[in-house]
C-alpha positions, 0 to 999 in steps of 0.5 A: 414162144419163150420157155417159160411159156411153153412150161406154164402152157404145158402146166396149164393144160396138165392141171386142167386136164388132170383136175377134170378128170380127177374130178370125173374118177372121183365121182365115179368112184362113189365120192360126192362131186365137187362143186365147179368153182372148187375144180376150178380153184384147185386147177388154177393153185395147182399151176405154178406148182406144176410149172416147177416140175414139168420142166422145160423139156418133156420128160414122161418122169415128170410128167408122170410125178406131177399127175400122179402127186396131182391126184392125190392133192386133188382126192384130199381137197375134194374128200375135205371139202366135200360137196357142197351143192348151192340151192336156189337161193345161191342160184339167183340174183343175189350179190352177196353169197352166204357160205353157209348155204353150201351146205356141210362139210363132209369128214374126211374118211379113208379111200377106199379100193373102188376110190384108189382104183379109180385115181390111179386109172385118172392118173393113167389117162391124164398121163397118156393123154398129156403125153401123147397129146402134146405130140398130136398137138405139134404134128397138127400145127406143123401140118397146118404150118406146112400147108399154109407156106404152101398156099403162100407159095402157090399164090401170084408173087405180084399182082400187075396194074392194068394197061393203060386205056387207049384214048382214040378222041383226041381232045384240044384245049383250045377247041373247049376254051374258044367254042361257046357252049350251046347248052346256055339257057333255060330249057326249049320247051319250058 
């Protein structure tokens, strides 16, 4: 895996999880919850951005800034978006959505303490949970590395052909072609 993966993976995984629970704290907190689609679009513009700050290495810094800055991009756009909810007839079959049956769009207020509270213990986790989970995930996949160089390992290097068959009838060319067949002719009891 080249770096520029390993930074867009690790920015992946940081966004998701710090939106998820961006999303969870802020319902918790007394907020309205944000419709899925908006997490989701949040999360994905959120990407690029992380992968600039995340780094090529690890850095618990970085880290730290990117769920931290996260969290508050997260709280404004669900505070300005509010939560719009979709009724049944958005649930339905319908090819065209009409917007406006979302429903409204709630002010934006100031946060308060319960709300602050909750984004920074959001932050703590994501943090933690980035941090230490990437870590988690390395030793699990050397682990499992490991284990399948040794079942290569321990596996027969080369399978062998069987032996050849002994033949104890020997079988003459010249018996087959000069003795006439017997079985020639209709059936004996036809």
């Amino acid at each position: 895996m080249t770096t520029r993966q390993l930074r867009l993976l690790r920015a992946a995984f940081a966004t998701s999880v710090a939106t998820l629970l961006a999303a969870v704290s802020h319902t918790v907190a007394g907020g309205a919850a944000p419709h899925p689609l908006l997490i989701l679009s949040v999360a994905a513009l959120l990407v690029s951005a992380a992968a600039l700050v995340v780094g090529i290495r690890p850095s618990l810094t970085r880290l730290t800034a990117t769920v931290v800055v996260s969290q508050v991009v997260f709280h404004s756009v669900f505070q300005a978006l509010g939560a719009p909810t979709a009724d049944a007839a958005v649930l339905g079959h319908a090819h065209h959505l009409d917007l406006a049956s979302l429903g409204p769009v709630a002010a934006v207020g100031a946060p308060d303490a319960l709300m602050i509270a909750a984004h920074v213990v959001a932050a703590a986790l994501t943090t933690a949970l980035l941090w230490r989970g990437e870590a988690v995930v390395r030793r699990v996949a050397s682990w499992m590395l490991a284990r399948l160089r040794l079942a290569a390992m321990s596996t027969p290097a080369a399978h062998r052909s069987p032996a050849r068959p002994i033949v104890t009838a020997r079988f003459v060319l010249a018996d087959a072609v000069l003795r006439p067949l017997s079985r020639r002719g209709p059936p004996l009891n036809a």
